[in-house]
Every structure is written in structure tokens, then in C-alpha cells.
FIZA-808362 format. One line per 2 residues: number of its first residue (from 1); their letters; for each residue x, y, z of C-alpha. Coordinates in Angstrom, 2 decimals. Layout:
residues N
NUM) a) X,Y,Z; ...
END
This chain:
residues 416
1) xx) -49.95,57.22,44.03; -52.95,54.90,43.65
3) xx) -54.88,56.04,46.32; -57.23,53.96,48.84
5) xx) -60.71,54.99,49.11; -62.44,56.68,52.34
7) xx) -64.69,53.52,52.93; -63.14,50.34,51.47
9) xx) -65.06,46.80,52.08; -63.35,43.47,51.55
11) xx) -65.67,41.05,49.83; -63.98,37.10,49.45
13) xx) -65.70,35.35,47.45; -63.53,31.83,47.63
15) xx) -65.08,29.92,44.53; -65.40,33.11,42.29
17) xx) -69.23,33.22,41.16; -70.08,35.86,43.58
19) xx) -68.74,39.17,42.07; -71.62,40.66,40.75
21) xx) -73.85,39.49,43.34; -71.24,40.92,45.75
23) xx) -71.15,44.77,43.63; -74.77,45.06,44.04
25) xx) -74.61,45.09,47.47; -71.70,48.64,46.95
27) xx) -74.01,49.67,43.93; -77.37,49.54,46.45
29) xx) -75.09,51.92,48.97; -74.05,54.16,45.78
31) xx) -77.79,54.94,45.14; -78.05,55.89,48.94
33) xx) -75.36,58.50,48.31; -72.37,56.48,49.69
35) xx) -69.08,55.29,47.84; -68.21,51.72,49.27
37) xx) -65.48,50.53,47.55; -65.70,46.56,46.74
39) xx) -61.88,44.77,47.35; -62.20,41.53,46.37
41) xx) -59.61,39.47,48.82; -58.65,36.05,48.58
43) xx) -55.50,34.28,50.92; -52.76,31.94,49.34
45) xx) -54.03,29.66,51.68; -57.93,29.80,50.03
47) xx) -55.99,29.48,46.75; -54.23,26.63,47.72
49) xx) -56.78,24.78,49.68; -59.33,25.20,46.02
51) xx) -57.02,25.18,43.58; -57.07,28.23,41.77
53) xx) -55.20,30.95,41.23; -55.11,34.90,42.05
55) xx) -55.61,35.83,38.32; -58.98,34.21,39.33
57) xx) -60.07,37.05,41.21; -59.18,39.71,38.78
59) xx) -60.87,38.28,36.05; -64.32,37.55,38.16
61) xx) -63.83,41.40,39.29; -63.28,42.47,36.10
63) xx) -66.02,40.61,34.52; -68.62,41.98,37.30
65) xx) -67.58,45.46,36.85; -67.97,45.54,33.05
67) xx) -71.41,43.75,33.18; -72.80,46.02,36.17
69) xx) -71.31,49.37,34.50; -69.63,49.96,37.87
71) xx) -67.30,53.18,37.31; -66.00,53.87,40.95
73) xx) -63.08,52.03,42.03; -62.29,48.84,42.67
75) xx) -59.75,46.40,43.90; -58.50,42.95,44.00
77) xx) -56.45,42.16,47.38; -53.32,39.84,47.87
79) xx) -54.55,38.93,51.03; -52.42,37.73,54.03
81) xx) -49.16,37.30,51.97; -45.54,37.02,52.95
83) xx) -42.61,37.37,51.00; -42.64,33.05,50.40
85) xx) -46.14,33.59,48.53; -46.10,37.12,46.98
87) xx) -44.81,36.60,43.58; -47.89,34.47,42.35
89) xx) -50.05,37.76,43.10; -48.17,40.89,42.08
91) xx) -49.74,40.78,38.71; -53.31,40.81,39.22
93) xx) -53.25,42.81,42.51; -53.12,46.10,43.33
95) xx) -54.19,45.81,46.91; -51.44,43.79,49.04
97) xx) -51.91,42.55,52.56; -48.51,42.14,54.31
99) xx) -49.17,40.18,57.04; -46.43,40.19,59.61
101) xx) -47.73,38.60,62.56; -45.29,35.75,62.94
103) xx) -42.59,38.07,63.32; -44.17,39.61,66.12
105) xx) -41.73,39.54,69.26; -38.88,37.92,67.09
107) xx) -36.00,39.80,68.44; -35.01,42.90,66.83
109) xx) -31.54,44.04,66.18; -30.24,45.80,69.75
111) xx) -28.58,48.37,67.62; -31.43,48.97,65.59
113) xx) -33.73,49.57,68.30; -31.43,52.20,70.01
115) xx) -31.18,53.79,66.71; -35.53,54.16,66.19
117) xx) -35.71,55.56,69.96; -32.60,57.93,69.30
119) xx) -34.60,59.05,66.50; -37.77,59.81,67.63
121) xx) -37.51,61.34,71.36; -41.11,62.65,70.77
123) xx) -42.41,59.25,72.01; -40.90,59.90,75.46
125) xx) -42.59,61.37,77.77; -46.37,63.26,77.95
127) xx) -47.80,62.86,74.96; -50.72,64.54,73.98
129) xx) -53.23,63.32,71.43; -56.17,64.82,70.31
131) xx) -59.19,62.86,71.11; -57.68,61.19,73.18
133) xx) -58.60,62.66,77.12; -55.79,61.24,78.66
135) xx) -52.19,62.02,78.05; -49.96,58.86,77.11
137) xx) -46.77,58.66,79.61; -43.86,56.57,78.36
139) xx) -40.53,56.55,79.19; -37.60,55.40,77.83
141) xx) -37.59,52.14,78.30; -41.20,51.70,77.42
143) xx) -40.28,52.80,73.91; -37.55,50.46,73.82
145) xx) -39.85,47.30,75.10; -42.59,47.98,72.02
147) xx) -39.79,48.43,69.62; -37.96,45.62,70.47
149) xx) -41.24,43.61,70.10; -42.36,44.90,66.91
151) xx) -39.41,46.12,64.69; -38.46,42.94,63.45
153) xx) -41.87,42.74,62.07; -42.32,46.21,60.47
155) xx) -38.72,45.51,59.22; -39.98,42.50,57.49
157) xx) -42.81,44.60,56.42; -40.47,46.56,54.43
159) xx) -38.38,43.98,52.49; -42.11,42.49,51.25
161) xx) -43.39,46.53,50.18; -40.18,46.75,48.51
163) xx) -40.15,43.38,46.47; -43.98,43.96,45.66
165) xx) -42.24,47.71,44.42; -39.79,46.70,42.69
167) xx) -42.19,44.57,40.30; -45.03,47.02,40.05
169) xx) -43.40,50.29,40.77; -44.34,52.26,43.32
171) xx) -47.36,53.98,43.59; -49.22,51.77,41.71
173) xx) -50.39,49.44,44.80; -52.25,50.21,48.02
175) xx) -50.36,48.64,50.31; -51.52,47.41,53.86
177) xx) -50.22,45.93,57.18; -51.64,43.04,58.97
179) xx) -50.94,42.50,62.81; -54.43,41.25,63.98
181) xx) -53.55,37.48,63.26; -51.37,37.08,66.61
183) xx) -52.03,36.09,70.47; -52.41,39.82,71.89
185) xx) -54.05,43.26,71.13; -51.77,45.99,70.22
187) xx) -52.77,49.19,72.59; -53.36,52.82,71.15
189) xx) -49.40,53.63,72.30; -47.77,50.43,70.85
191) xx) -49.72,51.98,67.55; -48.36,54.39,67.60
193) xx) -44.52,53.35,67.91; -45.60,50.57,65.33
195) xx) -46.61,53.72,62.89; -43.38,55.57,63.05
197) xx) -41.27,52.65,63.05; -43.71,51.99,59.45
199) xx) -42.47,55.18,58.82; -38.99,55.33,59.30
201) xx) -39.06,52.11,57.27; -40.42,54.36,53.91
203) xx) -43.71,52.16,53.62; -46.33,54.32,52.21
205) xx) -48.84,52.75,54.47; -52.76,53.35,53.60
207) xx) -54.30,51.09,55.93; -53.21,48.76,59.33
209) xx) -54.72,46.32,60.98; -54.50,46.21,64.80
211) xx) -55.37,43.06,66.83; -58.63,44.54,69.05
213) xx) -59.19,43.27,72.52; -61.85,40.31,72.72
215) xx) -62.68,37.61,70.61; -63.53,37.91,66.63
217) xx) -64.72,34.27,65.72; -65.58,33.22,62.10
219) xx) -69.36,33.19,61.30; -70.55,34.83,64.55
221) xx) -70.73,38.01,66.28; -68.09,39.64,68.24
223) xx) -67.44,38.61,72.01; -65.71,40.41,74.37
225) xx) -66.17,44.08,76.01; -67.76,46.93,73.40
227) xx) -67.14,49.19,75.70; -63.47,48.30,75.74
229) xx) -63.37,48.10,71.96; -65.05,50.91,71.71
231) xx) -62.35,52.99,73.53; -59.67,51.47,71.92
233) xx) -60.86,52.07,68.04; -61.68,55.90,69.04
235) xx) -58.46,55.99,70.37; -56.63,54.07,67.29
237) xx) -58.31,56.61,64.85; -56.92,59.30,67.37
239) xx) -53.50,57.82,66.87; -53.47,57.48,63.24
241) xx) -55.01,61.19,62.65; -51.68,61.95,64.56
243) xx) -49.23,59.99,63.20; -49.96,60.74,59.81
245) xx) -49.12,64.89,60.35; -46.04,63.68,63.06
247) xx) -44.32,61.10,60.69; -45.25,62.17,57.32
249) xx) -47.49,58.89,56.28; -50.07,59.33,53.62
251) xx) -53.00,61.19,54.08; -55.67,57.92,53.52
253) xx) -53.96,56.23,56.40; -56.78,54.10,57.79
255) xx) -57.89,51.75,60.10; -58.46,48.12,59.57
257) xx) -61.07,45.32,60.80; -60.28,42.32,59.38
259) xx) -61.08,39.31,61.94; -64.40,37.78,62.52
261) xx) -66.68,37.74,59.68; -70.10,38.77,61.69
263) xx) -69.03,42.41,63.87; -72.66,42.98,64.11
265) xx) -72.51,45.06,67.61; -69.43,47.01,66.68
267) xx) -70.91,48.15,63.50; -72.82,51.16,65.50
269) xx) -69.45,51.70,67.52; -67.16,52.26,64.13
271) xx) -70.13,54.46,62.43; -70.24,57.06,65.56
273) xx) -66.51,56.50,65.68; -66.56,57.44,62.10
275) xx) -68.12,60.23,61.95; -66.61,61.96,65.54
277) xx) -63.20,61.77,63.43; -64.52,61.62,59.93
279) xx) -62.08,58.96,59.35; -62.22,55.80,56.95
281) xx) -62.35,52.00,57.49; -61.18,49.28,55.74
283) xx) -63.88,46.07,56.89; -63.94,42.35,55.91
285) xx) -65.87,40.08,55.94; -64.05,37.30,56.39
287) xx) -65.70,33.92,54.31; -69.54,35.39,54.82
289) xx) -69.80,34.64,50.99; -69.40,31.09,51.01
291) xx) -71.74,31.11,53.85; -74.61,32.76,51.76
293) xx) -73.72,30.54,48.76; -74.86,27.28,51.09
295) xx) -77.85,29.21,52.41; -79.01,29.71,48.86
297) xx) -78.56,26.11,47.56; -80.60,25.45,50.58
299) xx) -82.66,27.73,49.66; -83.46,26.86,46.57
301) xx) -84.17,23.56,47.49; -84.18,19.78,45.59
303) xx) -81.12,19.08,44.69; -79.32,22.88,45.95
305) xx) -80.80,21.67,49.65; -79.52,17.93,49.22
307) xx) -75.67,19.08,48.44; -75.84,22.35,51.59
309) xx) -77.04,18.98,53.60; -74.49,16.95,52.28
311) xx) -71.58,19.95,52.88; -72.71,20.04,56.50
313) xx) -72.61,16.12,56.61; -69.33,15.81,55.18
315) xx) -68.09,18.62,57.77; -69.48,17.01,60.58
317) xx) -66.88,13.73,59.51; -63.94,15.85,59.65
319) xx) -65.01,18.35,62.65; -61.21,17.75,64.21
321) xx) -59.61,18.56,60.60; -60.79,21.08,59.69
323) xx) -61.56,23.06,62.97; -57.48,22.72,64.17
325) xx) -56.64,25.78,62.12; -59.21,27.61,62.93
327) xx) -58.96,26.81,66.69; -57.95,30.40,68.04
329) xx) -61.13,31.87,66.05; -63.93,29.29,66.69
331) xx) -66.07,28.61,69.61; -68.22,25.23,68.50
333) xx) -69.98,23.22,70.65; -69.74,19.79,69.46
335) xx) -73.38,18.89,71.34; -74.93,21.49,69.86
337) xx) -74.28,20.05,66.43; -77.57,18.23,64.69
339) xx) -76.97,14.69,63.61; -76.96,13.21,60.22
341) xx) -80.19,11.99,60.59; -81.70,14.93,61.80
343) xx) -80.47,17.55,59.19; -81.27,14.94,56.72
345) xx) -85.01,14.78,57.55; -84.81,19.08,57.64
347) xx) -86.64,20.87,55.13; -85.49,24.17,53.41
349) xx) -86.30,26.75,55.98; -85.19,24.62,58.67
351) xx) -81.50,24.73,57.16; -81.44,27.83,56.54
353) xx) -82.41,29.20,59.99; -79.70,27.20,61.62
355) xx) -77.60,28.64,59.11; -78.03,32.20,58.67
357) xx) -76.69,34.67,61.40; -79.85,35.63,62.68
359) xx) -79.82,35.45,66.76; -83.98,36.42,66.96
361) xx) -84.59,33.02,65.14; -84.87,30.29,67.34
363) xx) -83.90,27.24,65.03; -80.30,29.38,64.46
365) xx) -77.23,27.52,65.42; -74.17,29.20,65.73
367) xx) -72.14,25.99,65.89; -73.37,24.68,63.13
369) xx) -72.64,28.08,61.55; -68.81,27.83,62.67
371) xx) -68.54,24.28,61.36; -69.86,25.11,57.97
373) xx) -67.94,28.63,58.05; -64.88,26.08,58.38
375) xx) -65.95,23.41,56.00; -65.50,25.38,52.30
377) xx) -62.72,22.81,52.06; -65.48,19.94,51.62
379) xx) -66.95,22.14,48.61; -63.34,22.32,47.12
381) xx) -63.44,18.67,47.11; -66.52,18.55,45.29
383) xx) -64.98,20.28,42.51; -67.19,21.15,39.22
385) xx) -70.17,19.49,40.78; -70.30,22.32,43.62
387) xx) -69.60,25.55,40.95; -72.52,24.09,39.11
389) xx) -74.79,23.56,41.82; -74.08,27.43,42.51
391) xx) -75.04,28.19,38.80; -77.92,25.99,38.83
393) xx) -79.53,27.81,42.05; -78.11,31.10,41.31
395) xx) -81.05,33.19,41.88; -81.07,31.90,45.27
397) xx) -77.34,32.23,46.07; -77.26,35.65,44.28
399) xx) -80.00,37.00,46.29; -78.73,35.83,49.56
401) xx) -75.12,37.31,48.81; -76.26,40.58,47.92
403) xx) -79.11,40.98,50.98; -76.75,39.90,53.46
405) xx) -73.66,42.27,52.61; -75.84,45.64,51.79
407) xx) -78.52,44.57,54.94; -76.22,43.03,57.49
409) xx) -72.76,44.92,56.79; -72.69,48.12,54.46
411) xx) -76.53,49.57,55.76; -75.57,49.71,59.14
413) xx) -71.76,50.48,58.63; -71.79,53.36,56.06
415) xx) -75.73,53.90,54.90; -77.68,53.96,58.07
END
């Protein structure tokens, strides 16, 4: 079985220019003594919304790993797919997303239910996990409640793992499932039922993403409790580590961060949490490319700094658009947001410290931030005249990719 990695690190890169700049950044952590393994993840949504398609990201992948003489692993990720938008990826993927968070809380079969909790009376009850100080009590009907709420969802989970199988054969994917994308956290016990009911379902599961308590917005840092998350990822390692020798799942079972883009005060929480249960991770990043791309045509100046201007310009005319889907993970404040005429008049540096995610500097703007985070759609517009904007300033873009995943993300996650 193709077999996920102990530290795995989702790297989109939405217009596909980025992939070398973006295995520099695993290569830097190689020569510190640690394997991060680059998965290169891009949504049918992204592909839709540009125009391109998921043999795309294979071939930028490829290409980067061939010119960089990278020979650790590697993957490219189906991200976020359902069975409706699958088929388009099973060829150049070996890393599929199943992301069943719509079927969340659709009801499940009565009979079906009674079956699961007839079938595993070890959920019932005290249960004791290590690393975890105190016991979980469930009864019943508690069982019954989670299973109700989530079967139809690792059921649908299934049928997807088995079409994706049926193409590519089995073993030759990684296969993950997504739950984060939904209105509530999942708690260390409803993991738990979730993973057997995975189980019982014959998914060879190698990483899940839980929904965490508190707020992971797109382009900024995480808000909510860290204490709180804290004891609930300890506790969701604990879990897995468990569930893996009580229901027979695969060995790499790991856990997953996928929301937010910017987790900069968890990253110290996971890497203790980490070690305690020498456990993997499986972190994205969530659009921080494209981010870096606009800070380096700003950057670079002349013409790079007149197009990030005119990105954030064009945004800024279609704040409503483009923010509605994004509403649940964006917090902008519309008066915080420069005018045309004032970014217009801004020179380099004062563009890029409103952009880049650096709280200490004064002239940084996290709703700008957001709105840009938001806006890639405005550089899909722009077509051919953005991807050679990106080439023309690539030294620029390139560095800025590369410093901000290796400093910002893998240093403090994995390297230290």
C-alpha cells in the first residue's frame, strides 16, 4: 500500500509556477535532518474558478522534482472532492481528499445505526485512553446520537474510496477524510465513533481531518482558545493512537489541519504535541502561495507593483462577490480597507507590509490580507497577462514563496 509519510505538508499553488519555489522550502528542512513531504493540493473549485485542469498539478510537480533532484516522496492531492467531481482527478492523483461534510447530520439508516452500536459494545461505557487523564463515559444512547449524525457521511465516504479504487486499484492512493468544512467541532469521543464507523466501512484511512474548536480564517492567524485546542489535538492524537490497534486501521493513521492558512500560535502546540506522542501531521496551507506570489510582484516593483495594486483594486470592486463564499472563514473589516487612491500613491514596501502576515509591523493589514487572500479570482481573470507578470518578477515571487513556507510554517512546525 502506498504509504503516507510521517510529516506531510500541503503546498497549493493555484496558478502552477510555484513548485520549485515551493520544494525548496521541504529541501531547506531535508538539510536540517527532517523529511517534509511536499503534497501539492488543488480543489475542483480552484480548477474551475482558473480554468485548468488537475493534470496541471502533476506536471508542475513533476517538472519541479526532476529539476531540483528531489528523491523523497511526493504527492499531488485531489483536494476536497466528492463523488460529482472525482473522475477528472483519479489519473494524476494519488492523494484524494474525500470531503464529506455536507453529509454531516443527514439521517442515517435506523437499521444501520443499530447494527454499528451492536457491533462495537466497546464504545459503551468507561473507556480508557492512554493520554488521555480522564476516562470517556458513554452510554448507549450516546453512541447511537454520534452515529446517527455521522454514518451517513462515512458511508458516503466509502462509495467515493471505492470508485477512486476501482479505477486505480487499491493501494495505490493515500486516501483521506475531510470533516473540518462544517458548522461544529467534532470532540475527541465523536472521533473516535467516526474512526470505527471508517473502519467498519473497509476505508484504509491514512489521515482525517477534524473540525477544531475556534475560528481558522484564510490569511490570518488562528482565533479562538489554544488552550482549548490544545487539549483537544493531544487528545485527537490519543484517539487515533487507539483506534488504529482497536479497529485495525493502518498504522500511518494521522491527524489533519487543513483550515486557515496562517496557524502561527498552534504551530508550538502541534510540535510538543508531536513529539509527547511521536505522531505525524498532515498541515495546509490553505492559498498562502498566491499570497506570496502578489507580495513578490510588489516586491519587485514597476510594473510587478502596478498589477499587486491593481489585484487589490479590482478586489476592492467586488468585496461582496467574492467574500460570500468565504463568509464562515473571513473576518474583514470593510473600514479598515485603504482606498484606491491611497494604495495607488503606496510604494513597494508599503504594499508589502500591509500584505505580508507579519503582526510586529505596523503598516500590516489583516483585512486587506483577507480580501486579497479571497481575490485570486481577479488574477484568473487576468489570464496570460498575470502568469507572465509572475515569470517576469520571478526572483521576487520565488524568494517570497520559499522564505515564507520553510520560515513561517515548516521551521517552527517540524525543524525548530
Amino acid at each position: 500500500m502506498l504509504t503516507i509519510s510521517k510529516y506531510t505538508f500541503g503546498v497549493g499553488d493555484r496558478f502552477a509556477h510555484q513548485a520549485q519555489a515551493q520544494l525548496r522550502a521541504c529541501m531547506m528542512a531535508a538539510e536540517h535532518g527532517v523529511t517534509v513531504v511536499p503534497v501539492w493540493n488543488k480543489s475542483n473549485r480552484e480548477h474551475t474558478i482558473i480554468g485548468s485542469e488537475p493534470s496541471s498539478v502533476r506536471a508542475a510537480a513533476d517538472a519541479a522534482v526532476k529539476a531540483l533532484g528531489w528523491t523523497k516522496p511526493y504527492h499531488v492531492d485531489a483536494d476536497h472532492i466528492r463523488l460529482e467531481t472525482v473522475d477528472r482527478f483519479v489519473a494524476p492523483s494519488d492523494f484524494f481528499t474525500i470531503d464529506v461534510a455536507d453529509n454531516i447530520g443527514k439521517p442515517a439508516d435506523p437499521a444501520a445505526v443499530k447494527v454499528f452500536v451492536d457491533k462495537h459494545p466497546q464504545l459503551v461505557g468507561e473507556l480508557k485512553i492512554a493520554g488521555i487523564d480522564t476516562a470517556f463515559q458513554t452510554t448507549r444512547a450516546d453512541v447511537e446520537r454520534v452515529a446517527a449524525k455521522y454514518l451517513n457521511a462515512v458511508q458516503e465516504a466509502g462509495r467515493i474510496y471505492r470508485h477512486i479504487a476501482n479505477a486505480k486499484g487499491e493501494g495505490n492512493f493515500i486516501t483521506e477524510v475531510s470533516m473540518d468544512e462544517t458548522d461544529h467541532p467534532q470532540t475527541p469521543p465523536e472521533l473516535l465513533v467516526i474512526l470505527a464507523a471508517i473502519a467498519a466501512e473497509g476505508i484504509p484511512l491514512q489521515t482525517v481531518a477534524p473540525k477544531f474548536t475556534g475560528r481558522f480564517n484564510k490569511g490570518v492567524d488562528y482565533v479562538g482558545d489554544v488552550r482549548q485546542f490544545e487539549k483537544e489535538f493531544n487528545d485527537d492524537l490519543a484517539v487515533i493512537a487507539f483506534a488504529v490497534k482497536e479497529f485495525g486501521l493502518p498504522a500511518s493513521l494521522k491527524l489533519s489541519v487543513h483550515s486557515g492558512s496562517d496557524k502561527f500560535s498552534l504551530y508550538p502546540i502541534i510540535r510538543n504535541a508531536l513529539r509527547r506522542f511521536d505522531a505525524g501531521v498532515h498541515v495546509k496551507t490553505a492559498g498562502t502561495n498566491w499570497l506570496e506570489e502578489v507580495i513578490g510582484l510588489a516586491e519587485a516593483g514597476g510594473a510587478g507593483l502596478d498589477m499587486a495594486k491593481d489585484i487589490y483594486v479590482m478586489a476592492l470592486g467586488k468585496l461582496d462577490a467574492l467574500c460570500a463564499p468565504y463568509a464562515a472563514v473571513i473576518d474583514i473589516d470593510a473600514t479598515k480597507l485603504p482606498s484606491e487612491a491611497e494604495v495607488r500613491g503606496w510604494i513597494s514596501q508599503q504594499f508589502t507590509a500591509a500584505l505580508r502576515h507579519d503582526p510586529t509591523n505596523p503598516g500590516f493589514n489583516p483585512s486587506l490580507r483577507q480580501l486579497i487572500h479571497v481575490g485570486f479570482k481577479v488574477a484568473a481573470v487576468m489570464g496570460d497577462k498575470y502568469l507572465r507578470m509572475l515569470e517576469s518578477c520571478e526572483a521576487s515571487v520565488s524568494r517570497n514563496v520559499t522564505a515564507n513556507l520553510y520560515d513561517r510554517h515548516i521551521r517552527p512546525l517540524f525543524v525548530g
